[in-house]
C-alpha positions in Angstrom: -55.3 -74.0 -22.3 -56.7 -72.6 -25.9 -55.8 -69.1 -24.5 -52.1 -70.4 -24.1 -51.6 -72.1 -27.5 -53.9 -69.1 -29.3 -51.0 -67.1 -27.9 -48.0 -69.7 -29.2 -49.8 -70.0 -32.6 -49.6 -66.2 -33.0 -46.0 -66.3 -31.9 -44.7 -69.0 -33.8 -46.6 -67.0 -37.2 -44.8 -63.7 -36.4 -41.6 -65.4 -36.6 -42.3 -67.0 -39.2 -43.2 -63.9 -41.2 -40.2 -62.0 -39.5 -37.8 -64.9 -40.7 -39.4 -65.2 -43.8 -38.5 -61.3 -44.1 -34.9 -61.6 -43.2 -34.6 -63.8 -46.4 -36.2 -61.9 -48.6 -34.8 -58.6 -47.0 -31.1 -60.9 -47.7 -32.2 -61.8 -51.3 -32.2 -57.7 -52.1 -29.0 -57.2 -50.8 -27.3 -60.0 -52.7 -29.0 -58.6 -56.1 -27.2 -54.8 -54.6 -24.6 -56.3 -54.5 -24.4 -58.1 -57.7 -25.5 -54.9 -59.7 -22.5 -52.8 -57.6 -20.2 -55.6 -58.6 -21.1 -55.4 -62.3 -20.7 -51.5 -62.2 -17.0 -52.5 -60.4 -17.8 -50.6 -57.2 -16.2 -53.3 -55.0 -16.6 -51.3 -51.6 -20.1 -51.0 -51.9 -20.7 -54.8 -53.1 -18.8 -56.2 -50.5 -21.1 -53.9 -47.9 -24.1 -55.1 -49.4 -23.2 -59.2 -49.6 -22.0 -58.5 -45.9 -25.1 -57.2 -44.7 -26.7 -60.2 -46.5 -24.5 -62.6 -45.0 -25.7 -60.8 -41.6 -29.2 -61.7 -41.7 -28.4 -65.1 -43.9 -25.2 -66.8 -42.9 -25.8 -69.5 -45.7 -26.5 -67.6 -48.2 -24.8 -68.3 -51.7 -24.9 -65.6 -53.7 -23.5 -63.3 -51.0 -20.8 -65.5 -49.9 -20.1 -66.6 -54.4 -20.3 -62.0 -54.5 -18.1 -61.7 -52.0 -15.2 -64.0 -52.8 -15.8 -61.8 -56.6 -15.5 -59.0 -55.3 -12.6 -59.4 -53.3 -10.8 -61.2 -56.1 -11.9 -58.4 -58.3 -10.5 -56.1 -55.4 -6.9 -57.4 -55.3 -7.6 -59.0 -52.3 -6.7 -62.5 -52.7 -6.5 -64.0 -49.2 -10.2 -62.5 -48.2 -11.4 -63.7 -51.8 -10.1 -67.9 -50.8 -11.6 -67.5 -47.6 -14.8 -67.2 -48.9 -13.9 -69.8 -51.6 -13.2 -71.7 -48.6 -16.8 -71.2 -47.1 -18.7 -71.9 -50.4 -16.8 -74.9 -50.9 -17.6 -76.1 -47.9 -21.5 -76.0 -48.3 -22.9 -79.1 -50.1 -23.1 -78.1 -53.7 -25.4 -79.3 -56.9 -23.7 -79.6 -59.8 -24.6 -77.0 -61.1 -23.4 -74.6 -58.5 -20.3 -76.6 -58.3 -19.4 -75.3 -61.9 -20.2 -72.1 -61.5 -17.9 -71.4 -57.9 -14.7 -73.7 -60.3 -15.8 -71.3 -62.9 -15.4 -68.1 -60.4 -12.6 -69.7 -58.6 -10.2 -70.2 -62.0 -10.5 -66.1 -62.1 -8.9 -66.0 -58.4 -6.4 -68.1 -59.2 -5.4 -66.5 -62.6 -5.3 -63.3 -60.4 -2.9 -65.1 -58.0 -0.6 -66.3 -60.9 -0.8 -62.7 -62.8 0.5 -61.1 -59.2 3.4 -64.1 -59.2 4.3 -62.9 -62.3 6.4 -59.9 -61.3 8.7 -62.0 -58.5 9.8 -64.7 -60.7 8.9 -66.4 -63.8 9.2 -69.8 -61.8 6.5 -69.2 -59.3 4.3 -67.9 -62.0 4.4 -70.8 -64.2 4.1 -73.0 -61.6 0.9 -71.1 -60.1 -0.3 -71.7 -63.6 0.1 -75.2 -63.4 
C-alpha cells in the first residue's frame, strides 16, 4: 500500500509541475504577443496569444490581445468574437474597464468602416 500511494504522490507532483509550466510557458506567450502588438506586427501577435490560448483556454491577456489585434488588423468580426469570450468570463471591475476601454476602439473601427456606405449608418454606429 505505501508503494502504491509513493507512486500517486509522485504522479500527482509531476503534473503539478507540468501544469504549473503550461501557465507559465502561456504567460510568455501573452507578453510575445503583447510586445508584437505594440510594434503592430498583428500576424505574429495573434500566433503567439493563440498558442497561449492553446495551453491556457482562460487566459485573459491572450483572449483581451487577440480581440486587439484583430481590431487592429481590420478584422472586425474575429475581433467581437473574442470580445464575446472575454465578456463572458466573470470580470473585476477593474478588468471590466479595461475590455469597455479596448472594446470602444472596435467599435469606433466599425463606425470609421460605416463611414464610406452612408453617412446614416455611420452616425448611427456612433450612437
Amino acid at each position: 500500500m505505501r508503494f502504491n500511494l509513493a507512486i500517486c504522490t509522485v504522479v500527482v507532483m509531476v503534473l503539478c509541475f507540468a501544469i504549473a509550466g503550461c501557465e507559465q510557458d502561456a504567460g510568455e506567450l501573452s507578453k510575445q504577443g503583447s510586445v508584437h502588438l505594440l510594434q503592430k506586427k498583428y500576424p505574429e501577435a495573434i500566433a503567439s496569444f493563440d498558442a497561449s490560448l492553446k495551453l491556457n483556454p482562460g487566459n485573459f491577456e491572450a483572449t483581451v490581445g487577440l480581440a486587439e489585434a484583430y481590431t487592429e488588423k481590420g478584422d472586425h468580426t474575429k475581433a467581437q468574437e473574442y470580445f464575446d469570450k472575454v465578456y463572458a468570463q466573470k470580470l473585476d471591475k477593474g478588468r471590466q474597464l479595461y475590455v469597455d476601454t479596448k472594446h470602444q476602439n472596435l467599435l469606433l473601427a466599425q463606425a470609421e468602416a460605416m463611414q464610406d456606405k452612408t453617412m446614416d449608418a455611420y452616425e448611427q454606429a456612433l450612437r
